[in-house]
PAZAPA-4460 file (N, C-alpha, C; in steps of 0.05 Angstrom, whole numbers, plus 32768, in hexadecimal, padded with zeros to 4 digits):
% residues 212
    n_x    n_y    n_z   ca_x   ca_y   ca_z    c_x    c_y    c_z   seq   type   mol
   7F1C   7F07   7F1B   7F24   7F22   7F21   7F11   7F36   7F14     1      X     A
   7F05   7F50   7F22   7EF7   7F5F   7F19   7F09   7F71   7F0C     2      X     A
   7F03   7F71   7EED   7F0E   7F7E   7EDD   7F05   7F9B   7ECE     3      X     A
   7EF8   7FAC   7EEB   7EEE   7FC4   7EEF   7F08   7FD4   7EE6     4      X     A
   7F16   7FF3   7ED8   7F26   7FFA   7EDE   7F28   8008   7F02     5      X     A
   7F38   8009   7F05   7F37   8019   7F27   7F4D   802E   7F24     6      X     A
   7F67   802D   7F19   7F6F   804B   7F12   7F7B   804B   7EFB     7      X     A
   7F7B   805F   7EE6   7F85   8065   7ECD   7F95   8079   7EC7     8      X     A
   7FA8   8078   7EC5   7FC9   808A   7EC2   7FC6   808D   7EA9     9      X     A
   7FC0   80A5   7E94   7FC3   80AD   7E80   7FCD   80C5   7E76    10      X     A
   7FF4   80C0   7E68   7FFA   80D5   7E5C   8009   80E0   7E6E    11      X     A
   8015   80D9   7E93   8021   80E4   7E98   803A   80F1   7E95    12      X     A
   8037   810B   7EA2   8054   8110   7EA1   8058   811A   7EB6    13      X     A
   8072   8118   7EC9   8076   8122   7EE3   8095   8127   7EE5    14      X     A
   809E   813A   7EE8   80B8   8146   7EF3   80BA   8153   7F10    15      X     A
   80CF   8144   7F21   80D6   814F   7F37   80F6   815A   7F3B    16      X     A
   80F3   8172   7F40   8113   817A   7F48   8122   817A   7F23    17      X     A
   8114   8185   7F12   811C   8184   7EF5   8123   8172   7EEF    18      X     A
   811A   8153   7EF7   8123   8137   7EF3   80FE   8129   7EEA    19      X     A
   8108   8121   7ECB   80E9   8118   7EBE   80E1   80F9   7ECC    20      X     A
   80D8   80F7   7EE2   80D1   80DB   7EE7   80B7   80D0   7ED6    21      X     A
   80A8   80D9   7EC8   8090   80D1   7EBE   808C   80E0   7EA0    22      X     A
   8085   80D3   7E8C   8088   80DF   7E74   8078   80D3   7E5A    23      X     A
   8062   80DC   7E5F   8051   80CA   7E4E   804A   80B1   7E5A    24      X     A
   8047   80A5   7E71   8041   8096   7E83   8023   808B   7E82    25      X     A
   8018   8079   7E7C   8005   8065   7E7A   7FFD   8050   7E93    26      X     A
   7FEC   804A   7EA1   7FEC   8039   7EAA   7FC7   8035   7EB9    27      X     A
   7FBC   801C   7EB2   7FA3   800B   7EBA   7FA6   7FFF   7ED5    28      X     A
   7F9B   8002   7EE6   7F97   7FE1   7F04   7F7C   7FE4   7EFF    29      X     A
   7F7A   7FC5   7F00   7F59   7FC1   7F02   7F52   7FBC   7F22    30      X     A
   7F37   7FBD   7F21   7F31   7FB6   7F41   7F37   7F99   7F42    31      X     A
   7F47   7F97   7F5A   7F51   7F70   7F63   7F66   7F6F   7F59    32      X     A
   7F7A   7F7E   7F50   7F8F   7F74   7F40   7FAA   7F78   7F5A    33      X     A
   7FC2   7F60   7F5C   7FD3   7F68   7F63   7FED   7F72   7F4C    34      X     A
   7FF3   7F90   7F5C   8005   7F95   7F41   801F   7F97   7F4F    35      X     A
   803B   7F94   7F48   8058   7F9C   7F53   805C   7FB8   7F44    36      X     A
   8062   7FCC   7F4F   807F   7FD8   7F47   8092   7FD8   7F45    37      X     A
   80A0   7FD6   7F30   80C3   7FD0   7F33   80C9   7FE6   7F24    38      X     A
   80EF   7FE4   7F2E   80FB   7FFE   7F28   8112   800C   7F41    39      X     A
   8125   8013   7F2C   813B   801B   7F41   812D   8035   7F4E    40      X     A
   8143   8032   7F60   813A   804A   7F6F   8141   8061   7F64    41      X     A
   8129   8082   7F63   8123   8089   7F51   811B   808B   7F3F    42      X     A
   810D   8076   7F3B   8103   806A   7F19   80DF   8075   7F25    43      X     A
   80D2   807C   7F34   80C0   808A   7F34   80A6   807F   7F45    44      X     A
   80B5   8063   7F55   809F   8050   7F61   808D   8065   7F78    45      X     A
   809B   806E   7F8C   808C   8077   7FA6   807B   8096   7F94    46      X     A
   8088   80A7   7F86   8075   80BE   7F76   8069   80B2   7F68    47      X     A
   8067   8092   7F5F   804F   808F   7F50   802D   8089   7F63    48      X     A
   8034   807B   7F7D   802B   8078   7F90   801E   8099   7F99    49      X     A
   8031   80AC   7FA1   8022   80C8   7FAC   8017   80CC   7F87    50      X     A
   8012   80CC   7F77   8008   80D5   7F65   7FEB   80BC   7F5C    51      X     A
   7FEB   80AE   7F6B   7FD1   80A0   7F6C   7FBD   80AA   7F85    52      X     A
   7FD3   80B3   7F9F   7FC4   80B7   7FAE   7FB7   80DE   7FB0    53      X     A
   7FC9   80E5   7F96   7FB5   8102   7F9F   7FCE   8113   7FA8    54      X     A
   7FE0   8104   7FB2   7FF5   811C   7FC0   8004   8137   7FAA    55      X     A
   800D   8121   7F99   801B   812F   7F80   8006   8138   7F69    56      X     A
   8004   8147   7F56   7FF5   8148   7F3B   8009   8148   7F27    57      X     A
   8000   8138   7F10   801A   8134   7F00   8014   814C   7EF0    58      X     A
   8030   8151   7EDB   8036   816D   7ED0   8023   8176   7EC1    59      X     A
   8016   8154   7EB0   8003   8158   7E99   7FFB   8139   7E99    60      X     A
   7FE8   8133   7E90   7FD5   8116   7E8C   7FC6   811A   7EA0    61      X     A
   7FB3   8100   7E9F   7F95   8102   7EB2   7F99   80E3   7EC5    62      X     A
   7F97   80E5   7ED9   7F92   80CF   7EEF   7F73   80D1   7EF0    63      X     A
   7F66   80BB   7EEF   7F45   80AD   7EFA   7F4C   8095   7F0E    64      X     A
   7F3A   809B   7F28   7F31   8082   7F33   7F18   8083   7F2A    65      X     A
   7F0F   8063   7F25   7EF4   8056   7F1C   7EE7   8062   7F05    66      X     A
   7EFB   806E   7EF6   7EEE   8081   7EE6   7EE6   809F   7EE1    67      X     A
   7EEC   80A8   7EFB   7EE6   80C9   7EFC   7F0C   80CF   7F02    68      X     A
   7F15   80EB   7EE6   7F25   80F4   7EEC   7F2D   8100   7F17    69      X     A
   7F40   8103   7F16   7F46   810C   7F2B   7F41   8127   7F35    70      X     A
   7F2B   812D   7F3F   7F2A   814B   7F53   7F2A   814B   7F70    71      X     A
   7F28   815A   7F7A   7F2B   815B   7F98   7F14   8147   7FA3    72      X     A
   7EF8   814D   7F9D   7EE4   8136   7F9E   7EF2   811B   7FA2    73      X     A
   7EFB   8112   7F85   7F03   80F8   7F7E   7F18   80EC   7F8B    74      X     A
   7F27   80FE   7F8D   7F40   80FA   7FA4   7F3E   80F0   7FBB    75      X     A
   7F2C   80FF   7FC9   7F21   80F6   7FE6   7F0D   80E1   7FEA    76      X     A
   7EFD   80D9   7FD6   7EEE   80C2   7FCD   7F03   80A5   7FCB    77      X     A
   7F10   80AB   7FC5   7F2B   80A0   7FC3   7F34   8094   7FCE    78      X     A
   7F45   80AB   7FE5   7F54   80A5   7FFF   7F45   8091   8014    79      X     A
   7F23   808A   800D   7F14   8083   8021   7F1B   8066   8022    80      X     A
   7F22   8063   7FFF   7F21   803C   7FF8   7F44   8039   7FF6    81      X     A
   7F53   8048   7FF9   7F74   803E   7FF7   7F79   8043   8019    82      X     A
   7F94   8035   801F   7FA9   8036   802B   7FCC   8032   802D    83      X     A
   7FD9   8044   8033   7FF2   803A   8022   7FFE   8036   803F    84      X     A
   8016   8027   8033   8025   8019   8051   8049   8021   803F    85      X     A
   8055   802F   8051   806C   8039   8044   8083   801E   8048    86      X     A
   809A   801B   803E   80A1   8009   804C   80AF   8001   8068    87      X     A
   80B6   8017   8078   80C2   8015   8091   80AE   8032   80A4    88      X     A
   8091   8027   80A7   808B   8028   80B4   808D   8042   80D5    89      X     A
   808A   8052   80D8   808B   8060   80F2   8077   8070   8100    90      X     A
   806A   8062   811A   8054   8065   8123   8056   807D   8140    91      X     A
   8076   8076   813A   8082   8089   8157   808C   8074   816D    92      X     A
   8091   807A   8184   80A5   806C   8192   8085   805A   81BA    93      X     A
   806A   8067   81AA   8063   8056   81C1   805B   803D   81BB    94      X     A
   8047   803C   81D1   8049   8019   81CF   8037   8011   81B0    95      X     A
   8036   7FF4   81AB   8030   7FF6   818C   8014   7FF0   818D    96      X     A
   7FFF   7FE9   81A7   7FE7   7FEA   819E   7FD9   8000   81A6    97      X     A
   7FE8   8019   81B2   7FD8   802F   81B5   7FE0   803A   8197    98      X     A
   7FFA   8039   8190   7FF9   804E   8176   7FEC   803D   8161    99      X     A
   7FDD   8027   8164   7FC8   8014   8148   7FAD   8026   8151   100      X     A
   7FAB   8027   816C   7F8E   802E   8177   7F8A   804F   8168   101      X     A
   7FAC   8055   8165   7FA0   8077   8162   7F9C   8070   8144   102      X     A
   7FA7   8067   8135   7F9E   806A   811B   7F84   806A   811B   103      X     A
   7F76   805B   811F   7F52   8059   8123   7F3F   8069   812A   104      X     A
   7F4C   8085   813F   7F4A   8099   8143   7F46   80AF   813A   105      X     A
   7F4B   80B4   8114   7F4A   80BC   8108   7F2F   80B7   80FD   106      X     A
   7F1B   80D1   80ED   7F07   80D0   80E4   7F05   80B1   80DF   107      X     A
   7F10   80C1   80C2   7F0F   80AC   80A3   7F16   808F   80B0   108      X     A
   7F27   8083   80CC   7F25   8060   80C9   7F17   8059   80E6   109      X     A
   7F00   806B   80EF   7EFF   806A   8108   7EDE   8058   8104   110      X     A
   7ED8   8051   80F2   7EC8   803D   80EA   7ECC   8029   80E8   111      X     A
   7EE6   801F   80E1   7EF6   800C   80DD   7EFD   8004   80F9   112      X     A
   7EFE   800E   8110   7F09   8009   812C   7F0C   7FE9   8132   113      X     A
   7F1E   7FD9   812B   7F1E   7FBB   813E   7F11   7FBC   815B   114      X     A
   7F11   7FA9   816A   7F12   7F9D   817E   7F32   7F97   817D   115      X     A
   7F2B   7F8F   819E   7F4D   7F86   81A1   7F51   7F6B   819D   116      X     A
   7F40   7F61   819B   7F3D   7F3D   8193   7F43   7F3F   8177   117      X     A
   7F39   7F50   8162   7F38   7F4C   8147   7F55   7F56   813F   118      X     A
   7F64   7F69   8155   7F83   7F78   814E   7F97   7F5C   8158   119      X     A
   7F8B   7F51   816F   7FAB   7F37   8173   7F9E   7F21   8160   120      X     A
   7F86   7F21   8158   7F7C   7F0A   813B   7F90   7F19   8121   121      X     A
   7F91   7F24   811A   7F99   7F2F   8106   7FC6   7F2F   810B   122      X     A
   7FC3   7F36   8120   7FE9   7F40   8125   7FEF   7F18   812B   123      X     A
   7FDC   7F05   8131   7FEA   7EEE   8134   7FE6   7EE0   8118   124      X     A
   7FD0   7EEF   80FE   7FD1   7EE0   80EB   7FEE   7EE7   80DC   125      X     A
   7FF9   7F00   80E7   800C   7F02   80CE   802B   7EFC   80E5   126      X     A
   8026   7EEE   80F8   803B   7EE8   8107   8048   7EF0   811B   127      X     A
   8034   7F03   812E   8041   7F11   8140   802D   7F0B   8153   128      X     A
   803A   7F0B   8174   802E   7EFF   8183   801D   7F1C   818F   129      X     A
   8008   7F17   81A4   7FFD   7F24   81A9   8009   7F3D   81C1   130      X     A
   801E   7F39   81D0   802E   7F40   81DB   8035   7F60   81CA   131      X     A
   803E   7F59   81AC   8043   7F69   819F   8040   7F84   81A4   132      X     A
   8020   7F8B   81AA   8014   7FA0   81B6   8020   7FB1   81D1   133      X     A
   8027   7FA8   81E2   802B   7FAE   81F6   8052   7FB5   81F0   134      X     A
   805C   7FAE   81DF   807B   7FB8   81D3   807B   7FD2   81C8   135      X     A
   8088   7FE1   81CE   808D   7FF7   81BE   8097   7FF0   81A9   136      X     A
   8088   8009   819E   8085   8003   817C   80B2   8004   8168   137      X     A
   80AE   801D   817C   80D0   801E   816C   80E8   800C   8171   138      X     A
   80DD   8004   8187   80F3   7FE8   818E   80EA   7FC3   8180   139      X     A
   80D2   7FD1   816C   80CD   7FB6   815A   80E3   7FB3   813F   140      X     A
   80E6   7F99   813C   80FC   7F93   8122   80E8   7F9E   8112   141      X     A
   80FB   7FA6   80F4   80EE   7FB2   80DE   80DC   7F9B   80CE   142      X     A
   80D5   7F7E   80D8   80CA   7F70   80CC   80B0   7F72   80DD   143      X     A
   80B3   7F75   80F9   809E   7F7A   8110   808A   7F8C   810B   144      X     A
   80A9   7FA8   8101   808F   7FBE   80FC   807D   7FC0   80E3   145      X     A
   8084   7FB2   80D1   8084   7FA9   80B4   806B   7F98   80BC   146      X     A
   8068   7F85   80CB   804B   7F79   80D3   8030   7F82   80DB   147      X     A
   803F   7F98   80F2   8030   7FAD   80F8   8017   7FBB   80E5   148      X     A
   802C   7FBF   80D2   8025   7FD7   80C5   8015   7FC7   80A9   149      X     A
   8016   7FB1   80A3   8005   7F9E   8095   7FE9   7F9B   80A2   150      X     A
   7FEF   7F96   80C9   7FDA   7F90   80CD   7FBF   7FAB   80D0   151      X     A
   7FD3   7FBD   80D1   7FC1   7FD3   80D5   7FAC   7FD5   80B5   152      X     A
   7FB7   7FD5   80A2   7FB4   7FD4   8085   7F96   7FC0   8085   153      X     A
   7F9D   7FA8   808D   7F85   7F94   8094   7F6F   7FA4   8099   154      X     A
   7F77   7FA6   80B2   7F64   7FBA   80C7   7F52   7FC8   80BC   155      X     A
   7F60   7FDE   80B2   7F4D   7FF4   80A7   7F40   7FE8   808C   156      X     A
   7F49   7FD0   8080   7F2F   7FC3   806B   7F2A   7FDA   8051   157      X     A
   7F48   7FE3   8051   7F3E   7FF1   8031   7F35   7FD8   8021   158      X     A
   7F31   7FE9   800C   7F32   7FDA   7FEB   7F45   7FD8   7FE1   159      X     A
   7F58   7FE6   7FE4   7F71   7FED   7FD4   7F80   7FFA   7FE4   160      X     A
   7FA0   7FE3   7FE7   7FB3   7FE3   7FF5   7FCE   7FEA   7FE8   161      X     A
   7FDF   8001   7FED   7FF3   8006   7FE4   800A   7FFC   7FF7   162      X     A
   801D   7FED   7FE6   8032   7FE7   7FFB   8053   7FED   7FEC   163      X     A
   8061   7FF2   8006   807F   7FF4   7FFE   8091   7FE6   8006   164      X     A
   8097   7FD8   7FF0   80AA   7FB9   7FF7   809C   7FAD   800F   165      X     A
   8084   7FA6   8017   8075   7F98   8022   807E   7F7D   803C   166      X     A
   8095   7F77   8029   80A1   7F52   802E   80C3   7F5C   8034   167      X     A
   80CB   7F75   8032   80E9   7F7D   8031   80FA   7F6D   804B   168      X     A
   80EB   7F71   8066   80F9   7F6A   8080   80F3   7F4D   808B   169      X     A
   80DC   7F3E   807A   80CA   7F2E   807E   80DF   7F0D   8077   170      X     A
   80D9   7EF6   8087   80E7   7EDA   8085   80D0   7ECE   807A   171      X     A
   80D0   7EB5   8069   80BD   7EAD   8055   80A6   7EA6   8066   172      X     A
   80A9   7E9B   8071   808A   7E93   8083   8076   7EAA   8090   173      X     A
   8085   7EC7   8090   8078   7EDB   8096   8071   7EE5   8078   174      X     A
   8081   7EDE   806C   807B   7EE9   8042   8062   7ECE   8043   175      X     A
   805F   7EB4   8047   8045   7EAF   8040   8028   7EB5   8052   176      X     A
   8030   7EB9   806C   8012   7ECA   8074   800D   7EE3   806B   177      X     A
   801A   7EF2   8064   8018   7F0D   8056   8009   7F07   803E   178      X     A
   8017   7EF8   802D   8007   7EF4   8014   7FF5   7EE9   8016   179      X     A
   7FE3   7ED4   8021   7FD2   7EC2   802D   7FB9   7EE0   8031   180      X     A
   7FBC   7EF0   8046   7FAC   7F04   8050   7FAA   7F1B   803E   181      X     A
   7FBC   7F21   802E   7FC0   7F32   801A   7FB9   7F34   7FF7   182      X     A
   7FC4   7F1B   7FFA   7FBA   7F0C   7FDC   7FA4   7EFE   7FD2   183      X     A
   7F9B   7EFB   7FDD   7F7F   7EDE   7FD4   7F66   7EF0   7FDC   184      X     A
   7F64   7EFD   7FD6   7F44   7F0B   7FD2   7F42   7F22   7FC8   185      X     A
   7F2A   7F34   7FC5   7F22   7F43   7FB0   7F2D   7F5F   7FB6   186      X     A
   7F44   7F68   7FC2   7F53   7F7E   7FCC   7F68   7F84   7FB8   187      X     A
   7F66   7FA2   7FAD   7F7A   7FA7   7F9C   7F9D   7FAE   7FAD   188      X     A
   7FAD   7FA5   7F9C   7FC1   7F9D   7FA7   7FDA   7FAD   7F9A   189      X     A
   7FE3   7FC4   7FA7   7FFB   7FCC   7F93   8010   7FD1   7FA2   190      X     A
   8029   7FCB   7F97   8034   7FC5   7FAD   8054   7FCD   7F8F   191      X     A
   8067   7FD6   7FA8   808C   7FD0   7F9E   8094   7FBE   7FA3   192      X     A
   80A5   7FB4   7F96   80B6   7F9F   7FA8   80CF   7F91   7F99   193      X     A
   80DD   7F8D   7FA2   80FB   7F7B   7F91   80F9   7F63   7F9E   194      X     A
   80EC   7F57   7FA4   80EE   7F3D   7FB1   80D7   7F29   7F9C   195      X     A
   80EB   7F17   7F8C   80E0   7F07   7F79   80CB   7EF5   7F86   196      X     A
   80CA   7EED   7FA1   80B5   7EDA   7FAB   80A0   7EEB   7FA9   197      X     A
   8097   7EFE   7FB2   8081   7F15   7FB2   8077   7F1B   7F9B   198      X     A
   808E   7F21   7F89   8082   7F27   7F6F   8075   7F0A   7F5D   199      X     A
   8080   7EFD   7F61   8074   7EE3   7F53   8051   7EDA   7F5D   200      X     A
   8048   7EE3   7F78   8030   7EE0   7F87   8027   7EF8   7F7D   201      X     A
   8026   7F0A   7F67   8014   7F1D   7F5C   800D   7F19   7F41   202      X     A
   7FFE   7F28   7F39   7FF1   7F1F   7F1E   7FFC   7F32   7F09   203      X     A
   8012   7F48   7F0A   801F   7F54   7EF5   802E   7F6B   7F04   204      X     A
   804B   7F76   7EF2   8060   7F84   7EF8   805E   7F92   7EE4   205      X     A
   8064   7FAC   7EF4   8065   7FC2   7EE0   8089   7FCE   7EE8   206      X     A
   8093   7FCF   7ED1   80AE   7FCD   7ECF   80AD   7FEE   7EC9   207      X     A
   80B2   8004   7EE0   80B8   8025   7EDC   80D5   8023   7EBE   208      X     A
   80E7   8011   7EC8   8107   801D   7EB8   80FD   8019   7E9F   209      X     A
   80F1   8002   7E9C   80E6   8008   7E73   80D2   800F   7E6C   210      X     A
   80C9   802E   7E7E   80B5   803C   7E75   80BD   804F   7E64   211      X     A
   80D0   805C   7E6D   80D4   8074   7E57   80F5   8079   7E53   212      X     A
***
């Protein structure tokens, strides 16, 4: 594992709605590392996520990717190597390989563009037939769209993948191609999750409730 740092949480503190979610808050990922979030709900997992990505600024302390604190520069330098995958997914209600195609359509992943060979290679590695595409997206099970939305993640070939509860809707044999494509190579990996199989296939948990 490249034991580069890739983001550094120092000293935060963050309050939303006069409620202190972050308080003197610490935290290292190196590049390659898979990390878990855990933590009840409200314990600060998804604002720790928008506060990596730039959305939020915490009250006081300094966020760095690779080393350079966070400015608007760095931010957007940023956004180029992450992608986050929320956990339920919504692309809208058409069919599901025009709304994959529009993602790609966008500046920033329109370099990234698949083929359509490399989109049903990718939706049959994590268990969905090629058909898939031609289904509308909102009439897919939440494990369907949950695939989807992994495979798009693939796709665009960040460096660094944010996920939410990842494996939540998912039956084990779809939890081991996920990990299989997800896990075993040099892609930073951060991810929530309450599902002890998932968390055991990462390399460290960061426990939010006995932070502060």
């Amino acid at each position: 594992m490249n034991s580069a740092t890739l983001f550094k949480l120092s000293d935060i503190r963050f309050s939303y709605n006069s409620e202190q979610l972050f308080d003197g808050f610490n935290l290292l990922i190196s590049q390659g590392e898979k990390v878990v979030i855990m933590g009840e709900s409200g314990s600060g997992k998804t604002t720790l996520f928008r506060l990596l990505l730039g959305f939020e600024s915490p009250d006081s302390g300094s966020i760095s990717f690779k080393g350079s604190g966070y400015t608007d520069k760095i931010i957007r330098s940023m956004r180029k190597e992450v992608v986050w995958l929320p956990q339920d997914l919504n692309l809208g209600a058409g069919k599901t390989g025009e709304l994959m195609d529009f993602i790609f359509e966008f500046q920033l992943n329109s370099q990234s563009k698949p083929s359509r060979p490399e989109i049903i290679d990718t939706l049959e590695a994590l268990g969905l037939e090629a058909g898939t595409l031609d289904s509308t997206f909102s009439e897919l099970s939440t494990g369907q769209r949950q695939r989807v939305g992994l495979a798009c993640c693939l796709l665009l070939d960040r460096k660094v993948i944010l996920l939410d509860e990842p494996t939540s809707a998912l039956d084990l044999e779809s939890k081991r191609k996920v990990a299989e494509l997800l896990l075993n190579n040099k892609r930073t990996v951060i991810s929530t999750s309450h599902d002890p199989w998932w968390v055991d296939k990462c390399d460290r948990v960061i426990e939010l409730n006995n932070l502060f």
